[in-house]
C-alpha positions in Angstrom: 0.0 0.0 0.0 1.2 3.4 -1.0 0.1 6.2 1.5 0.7 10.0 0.0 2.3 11.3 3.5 5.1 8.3 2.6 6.1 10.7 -0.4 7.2 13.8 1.6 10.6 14.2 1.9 11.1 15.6 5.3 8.8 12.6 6.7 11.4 10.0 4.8 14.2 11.6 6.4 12.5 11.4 10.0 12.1 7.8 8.9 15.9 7.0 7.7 16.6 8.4 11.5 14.0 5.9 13.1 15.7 3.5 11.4 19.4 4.3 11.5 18.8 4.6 15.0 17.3 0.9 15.8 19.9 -0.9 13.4 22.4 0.8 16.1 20.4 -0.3 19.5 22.1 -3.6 21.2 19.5 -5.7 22.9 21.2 -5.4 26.4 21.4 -1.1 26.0 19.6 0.4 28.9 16.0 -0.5 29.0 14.4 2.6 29.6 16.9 4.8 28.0 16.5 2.9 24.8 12.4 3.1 25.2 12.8 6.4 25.3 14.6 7.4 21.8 12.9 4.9 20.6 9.6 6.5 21.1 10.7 10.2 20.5 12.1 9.2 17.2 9.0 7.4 16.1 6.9 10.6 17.2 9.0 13.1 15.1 8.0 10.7 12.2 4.4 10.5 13.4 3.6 14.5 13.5 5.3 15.0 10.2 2.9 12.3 8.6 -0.2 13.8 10.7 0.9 17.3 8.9 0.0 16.0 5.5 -3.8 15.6 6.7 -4.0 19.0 7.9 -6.3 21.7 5.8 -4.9 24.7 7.9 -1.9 26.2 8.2 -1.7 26.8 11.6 -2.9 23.4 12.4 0.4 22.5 9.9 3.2 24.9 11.9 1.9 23.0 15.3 2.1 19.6 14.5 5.5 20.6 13.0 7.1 22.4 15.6 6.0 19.5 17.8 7.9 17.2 15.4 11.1 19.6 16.0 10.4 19.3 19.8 10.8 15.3 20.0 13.6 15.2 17.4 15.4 18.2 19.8 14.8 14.8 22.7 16.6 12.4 20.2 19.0 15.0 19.6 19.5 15.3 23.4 19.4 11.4 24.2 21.5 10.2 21.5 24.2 13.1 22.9 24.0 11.6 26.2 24.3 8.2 25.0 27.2 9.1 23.2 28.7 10.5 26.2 27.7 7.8 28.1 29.6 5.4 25.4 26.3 3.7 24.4 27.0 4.4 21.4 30.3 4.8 18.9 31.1 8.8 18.8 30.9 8.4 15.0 27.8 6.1 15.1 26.3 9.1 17.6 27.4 12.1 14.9 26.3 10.9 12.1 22.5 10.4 14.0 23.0 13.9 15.4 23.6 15.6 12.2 20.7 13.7 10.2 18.6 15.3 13.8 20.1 18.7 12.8 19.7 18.5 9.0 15.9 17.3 9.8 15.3 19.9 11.8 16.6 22.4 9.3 14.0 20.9 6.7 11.1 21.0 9.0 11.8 24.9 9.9 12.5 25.3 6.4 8.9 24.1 5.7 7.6 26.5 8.7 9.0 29.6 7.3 7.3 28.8 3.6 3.9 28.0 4.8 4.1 31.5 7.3 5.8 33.1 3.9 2.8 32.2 1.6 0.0 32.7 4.6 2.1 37.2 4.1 2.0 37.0 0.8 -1.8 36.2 0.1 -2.9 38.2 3.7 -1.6 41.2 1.3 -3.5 40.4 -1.4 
């Protein structure tokens, strides 16, 4: 089955990082810890796939800048883990910058939908 929110390229990104990020989990990694970016990854994925039913713009921006909260919590765990030694530095950097880069997209998208919502408020 092919689902229309699949084809966004923001929401495949979010989903390379949900699954860059279990590939790299060991089954004996800290229980909770692990539960934890697992989950906020999988959300970051979830509100950018909920965007793409949204007729409003504002209802868009939220569900996005939610997405950018929980991917800021992967950001923050997967730091931690790498600090920890969870995780291999280079394993942890390349998963942080794919957070950063995703993030960049997704405010990206937030500044074209509040640029186009100017543009025909001045028409």
């Amino acid at each position: 089955m092919n689902l229309k929110f699949e084809k966004l390229l923001v929401r495949q990104k979010a989903k390379e990082i949900v699954l860059n990020i279990q590939k790299k989990l060991k089954p004996d990694d800290d229980w909770w810890f692990k539960s934890q970016v697992q989950r906020a990854s999988i959300s970051v994925m979830d509100y950018i796939s909920q965007w793409y039913e949204k007729r409003y713009d504002d209802a868009k921006i939220k569900l996005y800048l939610i997405a950018t909260s929980y991917n800021n919590k992967v950001l923050n765990m997967i730091s931690l883990w790498k600090d920890l030694w969870y995780m291999a530095p280079e394993v942890a950097n390349n998963i942080l910058e794919e957070c950063i880069n995703l993030n960049k997209m997704i405010y990206s998208l937030v500044s074209k939908i509040k640029k186009r919502n100017e543009v025909e408020q001045t028409k």
